[in-house]
C-alpha positions in Angstrom: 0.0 0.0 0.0 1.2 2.7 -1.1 1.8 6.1 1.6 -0.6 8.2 -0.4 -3.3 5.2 0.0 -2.1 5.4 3.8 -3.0 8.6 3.9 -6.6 8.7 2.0 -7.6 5.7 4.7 -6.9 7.8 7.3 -8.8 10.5 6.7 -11.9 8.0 5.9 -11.1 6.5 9.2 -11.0 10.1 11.6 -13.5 11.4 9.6 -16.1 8.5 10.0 -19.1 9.8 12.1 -16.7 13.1 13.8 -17.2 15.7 11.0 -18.1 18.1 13.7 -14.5 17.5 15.4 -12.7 18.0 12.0 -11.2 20.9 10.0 -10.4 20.6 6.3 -8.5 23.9 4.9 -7.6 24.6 1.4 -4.3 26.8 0.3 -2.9 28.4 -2.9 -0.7 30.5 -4.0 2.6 32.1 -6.0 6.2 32.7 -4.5 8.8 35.0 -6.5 11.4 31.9 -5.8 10.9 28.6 -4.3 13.2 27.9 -1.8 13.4 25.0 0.3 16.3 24.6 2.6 17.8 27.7 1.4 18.0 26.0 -2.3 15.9 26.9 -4.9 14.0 24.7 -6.4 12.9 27.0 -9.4 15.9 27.7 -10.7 15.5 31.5 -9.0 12.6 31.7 -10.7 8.6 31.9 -9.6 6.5 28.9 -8.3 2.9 28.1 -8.3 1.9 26.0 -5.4 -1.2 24.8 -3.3 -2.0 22.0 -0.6 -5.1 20.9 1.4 -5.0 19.9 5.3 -7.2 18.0 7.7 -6.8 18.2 11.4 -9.1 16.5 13.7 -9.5 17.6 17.3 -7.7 14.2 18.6 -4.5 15.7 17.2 -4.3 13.4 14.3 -3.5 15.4 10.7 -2.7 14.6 7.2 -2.6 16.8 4.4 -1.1 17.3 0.6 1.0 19.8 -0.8 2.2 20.8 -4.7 4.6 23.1 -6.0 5.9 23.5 -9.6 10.0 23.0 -10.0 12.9 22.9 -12.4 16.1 21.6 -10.1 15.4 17.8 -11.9 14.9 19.2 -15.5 17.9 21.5 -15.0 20.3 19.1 -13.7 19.8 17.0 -16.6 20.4 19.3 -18.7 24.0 20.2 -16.7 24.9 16.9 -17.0 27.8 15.4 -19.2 26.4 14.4 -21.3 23.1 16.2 -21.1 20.4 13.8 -20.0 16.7 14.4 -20.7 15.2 14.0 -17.0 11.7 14.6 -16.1 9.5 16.0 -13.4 8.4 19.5 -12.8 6.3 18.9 -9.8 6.5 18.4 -6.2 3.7 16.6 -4.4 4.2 16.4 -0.5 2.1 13.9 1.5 2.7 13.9 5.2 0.6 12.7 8.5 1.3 13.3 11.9 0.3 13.9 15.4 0.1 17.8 17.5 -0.3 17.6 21.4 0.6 19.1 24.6 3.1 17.9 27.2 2.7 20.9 29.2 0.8 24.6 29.1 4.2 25.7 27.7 5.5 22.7 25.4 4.1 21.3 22.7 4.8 18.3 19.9 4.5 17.5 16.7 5.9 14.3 15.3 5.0 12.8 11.3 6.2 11.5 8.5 6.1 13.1 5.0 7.3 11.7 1.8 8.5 14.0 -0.9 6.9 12.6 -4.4 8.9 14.0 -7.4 5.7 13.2 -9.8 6.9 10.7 -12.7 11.0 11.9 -11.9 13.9 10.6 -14.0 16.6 12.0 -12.1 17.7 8.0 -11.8 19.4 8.6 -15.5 21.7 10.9 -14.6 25.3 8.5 -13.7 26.0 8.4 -10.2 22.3 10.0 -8.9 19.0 8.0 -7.6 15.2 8.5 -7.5 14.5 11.9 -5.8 11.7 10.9 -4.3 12.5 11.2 -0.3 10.7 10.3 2.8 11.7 11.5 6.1 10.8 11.3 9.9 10.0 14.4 11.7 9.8 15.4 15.2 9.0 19.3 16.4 9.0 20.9 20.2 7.9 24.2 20.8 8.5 26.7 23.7 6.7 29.8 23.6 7.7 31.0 19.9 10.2 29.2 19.7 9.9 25.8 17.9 13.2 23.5 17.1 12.7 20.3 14.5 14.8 17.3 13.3 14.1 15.6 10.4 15.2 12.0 9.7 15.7 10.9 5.9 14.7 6.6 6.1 15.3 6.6 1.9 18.0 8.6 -0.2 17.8 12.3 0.6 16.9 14.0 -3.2 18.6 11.4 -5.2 21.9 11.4 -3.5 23.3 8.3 -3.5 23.9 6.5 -0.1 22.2 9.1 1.8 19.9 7.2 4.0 20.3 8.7 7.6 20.5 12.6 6.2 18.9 14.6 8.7 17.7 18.3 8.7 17.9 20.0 12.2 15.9 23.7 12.6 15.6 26.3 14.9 12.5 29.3 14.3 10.8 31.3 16.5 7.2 33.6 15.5 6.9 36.8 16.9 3.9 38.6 16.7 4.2 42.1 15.4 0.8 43.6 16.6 -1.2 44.8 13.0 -1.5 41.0 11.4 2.5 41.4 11.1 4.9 38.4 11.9 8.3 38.5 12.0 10.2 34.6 11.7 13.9 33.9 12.0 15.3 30.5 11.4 18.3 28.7 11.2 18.7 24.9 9.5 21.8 23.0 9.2 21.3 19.9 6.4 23.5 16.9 7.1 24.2 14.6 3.8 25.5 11.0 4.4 27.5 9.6 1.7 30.3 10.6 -0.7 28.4 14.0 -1.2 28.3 14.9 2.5 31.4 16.8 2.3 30.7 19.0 -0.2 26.9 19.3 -0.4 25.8 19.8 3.4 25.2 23.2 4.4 23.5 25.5 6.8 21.1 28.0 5.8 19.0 31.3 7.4 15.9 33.0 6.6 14.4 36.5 8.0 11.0 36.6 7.0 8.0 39.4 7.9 4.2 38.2 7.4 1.5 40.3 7.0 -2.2 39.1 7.0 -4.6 40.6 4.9 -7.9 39.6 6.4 -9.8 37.2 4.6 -7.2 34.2 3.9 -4.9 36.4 2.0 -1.6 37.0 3.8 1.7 38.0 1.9 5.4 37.1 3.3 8.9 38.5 2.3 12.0 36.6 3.2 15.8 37.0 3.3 16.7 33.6 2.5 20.9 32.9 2.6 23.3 29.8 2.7 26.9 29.0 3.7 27.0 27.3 0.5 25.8 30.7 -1.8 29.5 30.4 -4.1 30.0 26.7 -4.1 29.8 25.4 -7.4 28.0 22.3 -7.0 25.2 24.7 -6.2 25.8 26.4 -9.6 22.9 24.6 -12.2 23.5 26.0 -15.7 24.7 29.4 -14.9 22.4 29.8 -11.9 23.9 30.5 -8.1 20.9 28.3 -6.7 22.2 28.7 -3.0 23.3 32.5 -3.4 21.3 34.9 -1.3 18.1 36.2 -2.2 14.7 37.8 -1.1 11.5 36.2 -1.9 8.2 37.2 -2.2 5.0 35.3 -1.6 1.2 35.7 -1.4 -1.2 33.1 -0.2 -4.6 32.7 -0.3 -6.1 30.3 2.6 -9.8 28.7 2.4 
């Protein structure tokens, strides 16, 4: 059974006679540059992307989320010799569980598998299926929320990655006004022969603003230690380099 099949039994099972105690919530909307990680998945350019939650009052989620890329596509074409890879969209699919430990601390703890949709990055020599899945586990203090992220497969087609991990550290302030202001600091851990040169850390500043109804708009300083290294140069494009990015979002 596949995890996506997981997931659609899951929400069949919490949903089953509890609609009252469940909350399904829609999202869509454009960023100026995806980045994930502090890497753009865009090649610097724009993104169109959307996703759809449930939560239920136990604590149980699951939800789905979609983004257009062009990392797979564009490392092909840097290849030697160029290969013609495949797969210009991201689908996310990820379940989990939110509680309390104390009035101060809470959890969250999941598992989300990154589906490159139809990906060929396999054909490039030396690279595996991007599709990823990882392990998650969050605690929050106040606004201040630290997560660690466990890869179980190959972390985005590296070979012998298993056992990458991702550990982050963010914190949401309000601003008063519907503003937000979010700092965060990641450090990604590669396993494998790429570890050395590929690991990284990365830091984002990012102000929010809501709107009012669903529409809220975020611009981000997004940077990386890795902004010169060339493996992080795709076809003339400084994918790690520092950048602002701006995104609006429409939540229904």
């Amino acid at each position: 059974m596949t995890l996506k099949s997981k997931i659609s039994l899951a929400v069949l099972a919490l949903t089953a006679g509890s609609a009252a105690m469940a909350q399904l919530a829609y999202n869509v909307g454009v960023v100026s540059d995806y980045r994930y990680r502090g890497i753009s998945q865009t090649k610097n350019g724009p993104a169109l992307q959307g996703g759809v939650d449930f939560a239920h009052a136990s604590g149980f989620y699951v939800g789905a989320w979609a983004s257009t890329i062009e990392w797979i596509k564009e490392a092909g074409k840097a290849a030697s010799p160029p290969v013609d890879t495949k797969g210009s969209v991201e689908l996310d699919l990820y379940g989990g569980y939110k509680g309390t430990i104390t009035k101060d601390f809470a959890y969250d703890v999941g598992y989300l598998r990154y589906e490159y949709v139809g990906n060929t990055y396999d054909k490039i020599p030396g690279n595996k299926n991007a599709n990823t899945d990882e392990a998650y586990g969050a605690l929050t203090y106040g606004p201040l929320t630290f997560k660690y992220s466990y890869a179980f497969s190959n972390l985005f087609g590296y070979a012998d990655s298993k056992g990458s991990t991702y550990a982050d550290l963010s914190a949401t302030f309000d601003l008063g006004n519907g503003f937000t202001f979010v700092p965060h600091i990641g450090a990604q851990d590669i396993k494998g022969a790429a570890g050395k040169d590929y690991s990284y850390t990365d830091i984002a500043l990012t102000l929010g603003k809501d709107f009012g109804k669903g529409i809220t708009g975020t611009l981000a300083y997004i940077d990386t230690s890795k902004g010169d290294y060339s493996g992080y140069n795709v076809n003339g494009k400084k994918i790690a380099k520092d950048t602002v990015v701006l995104g609006v979002k429409y939540s229904f």
